[in-house]
C-alpha positions in Angstrom: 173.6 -39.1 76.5 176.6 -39.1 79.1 179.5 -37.4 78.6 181.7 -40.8 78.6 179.6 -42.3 76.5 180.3 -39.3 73.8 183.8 -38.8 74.2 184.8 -42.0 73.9 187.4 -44.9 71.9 186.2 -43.5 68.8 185.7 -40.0 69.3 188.8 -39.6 70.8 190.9 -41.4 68.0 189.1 -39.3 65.2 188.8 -35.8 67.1 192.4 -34.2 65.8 192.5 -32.8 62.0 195.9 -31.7 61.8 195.9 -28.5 59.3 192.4 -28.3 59.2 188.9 -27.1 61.1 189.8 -26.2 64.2 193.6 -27.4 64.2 193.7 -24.7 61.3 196.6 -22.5 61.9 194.1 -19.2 61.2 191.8 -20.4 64.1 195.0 -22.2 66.6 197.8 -19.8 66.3 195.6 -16.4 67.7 194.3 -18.5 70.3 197.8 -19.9 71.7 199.2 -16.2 71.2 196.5 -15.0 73.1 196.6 -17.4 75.6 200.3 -17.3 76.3 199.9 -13.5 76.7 197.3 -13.8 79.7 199.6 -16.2 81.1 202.4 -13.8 81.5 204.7 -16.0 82.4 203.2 -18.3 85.2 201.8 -21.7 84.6 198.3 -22.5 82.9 195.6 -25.3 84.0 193.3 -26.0 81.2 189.5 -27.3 81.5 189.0 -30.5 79.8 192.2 -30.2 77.7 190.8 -33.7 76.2 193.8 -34.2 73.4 196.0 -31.2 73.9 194.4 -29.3 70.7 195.8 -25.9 72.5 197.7 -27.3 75.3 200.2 -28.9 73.0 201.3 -25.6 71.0 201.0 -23.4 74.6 203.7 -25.4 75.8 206.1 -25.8 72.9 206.0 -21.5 73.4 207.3 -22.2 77.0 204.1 -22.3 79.0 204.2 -24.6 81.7 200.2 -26.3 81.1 198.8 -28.6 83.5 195.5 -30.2 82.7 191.9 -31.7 83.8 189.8 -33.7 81.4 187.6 -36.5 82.1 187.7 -38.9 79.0 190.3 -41.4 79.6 190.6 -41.8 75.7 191.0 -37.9 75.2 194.0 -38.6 77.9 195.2 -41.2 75.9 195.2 -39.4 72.7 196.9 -36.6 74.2 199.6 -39.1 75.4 200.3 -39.8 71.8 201.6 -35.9 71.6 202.9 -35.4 74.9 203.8 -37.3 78.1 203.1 -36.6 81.5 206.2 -35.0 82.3 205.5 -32.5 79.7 201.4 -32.1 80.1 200.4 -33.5 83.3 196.5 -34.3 83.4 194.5 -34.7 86.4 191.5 -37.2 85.6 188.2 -35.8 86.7 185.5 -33.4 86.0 186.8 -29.4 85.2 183.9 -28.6 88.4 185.4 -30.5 90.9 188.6 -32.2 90.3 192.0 -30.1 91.8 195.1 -29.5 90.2 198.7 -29.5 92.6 200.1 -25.8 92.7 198.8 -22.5 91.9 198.5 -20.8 88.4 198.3 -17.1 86.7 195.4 -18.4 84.0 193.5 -21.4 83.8 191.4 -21.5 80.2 188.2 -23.2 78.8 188.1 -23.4 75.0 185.4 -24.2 72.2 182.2 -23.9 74.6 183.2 -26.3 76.7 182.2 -24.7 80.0 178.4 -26.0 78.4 179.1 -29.5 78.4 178.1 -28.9 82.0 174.6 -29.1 82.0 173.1 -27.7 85.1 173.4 -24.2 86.0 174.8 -25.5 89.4 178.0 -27.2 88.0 178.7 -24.0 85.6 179.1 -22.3 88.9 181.1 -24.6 90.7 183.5 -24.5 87.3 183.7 -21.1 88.0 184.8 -21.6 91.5 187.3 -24.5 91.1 188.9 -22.2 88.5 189.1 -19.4 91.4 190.7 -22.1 93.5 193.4 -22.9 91.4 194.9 -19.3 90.7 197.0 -16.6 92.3 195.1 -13.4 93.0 194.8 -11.5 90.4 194.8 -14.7 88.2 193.0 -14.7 85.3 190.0 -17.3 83.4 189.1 -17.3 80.1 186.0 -18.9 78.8 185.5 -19.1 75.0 182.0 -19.5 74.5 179.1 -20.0 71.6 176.2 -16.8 71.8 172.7 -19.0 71.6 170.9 -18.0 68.2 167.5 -17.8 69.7 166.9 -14.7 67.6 166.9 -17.3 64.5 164.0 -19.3 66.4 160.6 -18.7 64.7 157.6 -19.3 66.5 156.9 -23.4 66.8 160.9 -24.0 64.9 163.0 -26.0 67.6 166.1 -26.1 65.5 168.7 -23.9 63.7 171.2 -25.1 61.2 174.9 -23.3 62.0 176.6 -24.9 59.3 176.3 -26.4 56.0 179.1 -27.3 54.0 180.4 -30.2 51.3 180.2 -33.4 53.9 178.5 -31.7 57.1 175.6 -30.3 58.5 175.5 -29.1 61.8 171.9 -28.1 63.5 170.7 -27.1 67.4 167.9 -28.4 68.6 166.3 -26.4 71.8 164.8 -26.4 74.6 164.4 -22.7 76.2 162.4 -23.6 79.4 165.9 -25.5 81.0 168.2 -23.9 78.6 169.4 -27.0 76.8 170.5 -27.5 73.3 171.6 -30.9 71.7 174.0 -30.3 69.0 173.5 -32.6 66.1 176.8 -33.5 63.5 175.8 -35.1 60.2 178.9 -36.4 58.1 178.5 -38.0 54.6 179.8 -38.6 51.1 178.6 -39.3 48.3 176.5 -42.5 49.6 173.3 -42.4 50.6 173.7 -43.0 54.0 175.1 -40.2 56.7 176.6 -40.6 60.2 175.1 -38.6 63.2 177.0 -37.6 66.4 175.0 -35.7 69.4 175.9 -33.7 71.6 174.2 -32.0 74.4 175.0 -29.0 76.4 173.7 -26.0 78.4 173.8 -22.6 76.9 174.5 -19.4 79.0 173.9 -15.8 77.6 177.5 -13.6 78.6 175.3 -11.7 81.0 174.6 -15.1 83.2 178.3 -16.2 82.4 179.1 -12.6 84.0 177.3 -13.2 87.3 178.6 -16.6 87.8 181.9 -14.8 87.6 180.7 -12.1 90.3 179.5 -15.5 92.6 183.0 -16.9 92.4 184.9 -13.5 93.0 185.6 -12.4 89.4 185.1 -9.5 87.3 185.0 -9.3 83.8 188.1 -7.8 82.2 187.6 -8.1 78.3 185.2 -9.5 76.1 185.6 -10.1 72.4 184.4 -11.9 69.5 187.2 -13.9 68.5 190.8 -14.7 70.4 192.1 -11.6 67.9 190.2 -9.1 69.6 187.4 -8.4 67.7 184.7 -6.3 69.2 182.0 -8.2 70.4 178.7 -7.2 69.2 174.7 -8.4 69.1 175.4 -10.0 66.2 178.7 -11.9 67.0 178.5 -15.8 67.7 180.8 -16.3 70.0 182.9 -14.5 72.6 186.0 -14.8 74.1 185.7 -13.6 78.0 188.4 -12.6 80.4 187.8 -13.0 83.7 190.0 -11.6 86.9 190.5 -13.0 90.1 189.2 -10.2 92.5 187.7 -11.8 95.4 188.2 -15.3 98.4 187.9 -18.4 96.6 
């Protein structure tokens, strides 16, 4: 599975849920708070912004956001919401691809950062994000915590969500860190739809030393964009990251 082949036409045209999931206002508005708070007033660049989920609201608060995706149809779904003047969006890979001008935060949302899928181009995400900002500049990864603990011996998979219409389940591989997230949707029929994706999971304390490789440290670490505490039993985190070191 390649990532333009998953985050394509289709995907792209059915990926916003205004109201709802994660375009709820409980899960969007403590995230663009929290967000436009890191910013401080300076401009944000956004890793694979894809249809402007977070970007859209950041800027209606005054944020200048830039972005990087590399789905041309996430680009053109965010067009629909915003135009370039207002959100411009480098095409390219979040690893790689540069952004003009320099910023005070640049942010990677909903576990993102794992649709990398070698440890070599999480670090090298890590990096281009240190490129982009001003010292003292800030990153900000949200981030899923692998359940391994839920892992019997001889079970590959874990089921994170069941609820009227879905079923979400991991499959892994722990030797090269891998997980392929499966998405079934369905009605009443008999008959169900499957999306796949796959990513690479990091534990925070590898996330942490990639940071140290690309001259941050860890400011903050949370469960949620509120500011919960993080704790072994949270399942995701949201991490702050400072600009300390040469990019």
């Amino acid at each position: 599975m390649k990532q333009d082949d998953i985050w394509d036409v289709e995907t792209a045209q059915r990926y916003d849920t205004p109201g709802v999931g994660m375009f709820a206002p409980e899960v969007l508005d403590p995230t663009v708070d929290r967000l436009a708070e890191l910013a401080g007033g300076g401009r944000a660049l956004e890793f694979a912004i894809g249809t402007g989920r977070v970007a859209v609201p950041l800027a209606e608060r005054g944020v200048p956001v830039t972005g990087i995706e590399l789905s041309r149809p996430m680009i053109d779904q965010l067009r629909t919401k915003a135009d370039e003047a207002t959100i411009p969006v480098i095409a390219g890979d979040m690893a790689t691809a540069v952004a003009p001008g320099e910023f005070t935060l640049v942010y990677l949302v909903f576990n993102t950062i794992s649709n990398l899928l070698t440890q070599d181009e999480q670090v090298e995400c890590f990096r281009n994000a240190a490129r982009h900002l001003a010292p003292g500049g800030r990153f900000v990864i949200e981030l899923w915590v692998p359940e391994l603990r839920k892992l019997p011996p001889g079970q590959q998979a874990t089921v994170w969500l069941c609820e009227p219409g879905y079923i979400g389940l991991d499959t892994y591989d722990t030797l090269r860190q891998h997980v392929v997230s499966h998405h079934f949707r369905f009605d009443d029929g008999r008959e169900a739809r499957l999306g796949r994706s796959p990513h690479r999971y990091i534990w925070p304390a590898e996330l942490d030393l990639m940071g140290r490789l690309a001259g941050f440290e860890l400011e903050s670490r949370h469960a949620d964009w509120a500011g919960a505490e993080f704790t072994a039993d949270s399942r995701s985190h949201v991490s702050v990251y400072r600009r300390t070191g040469n990019r």
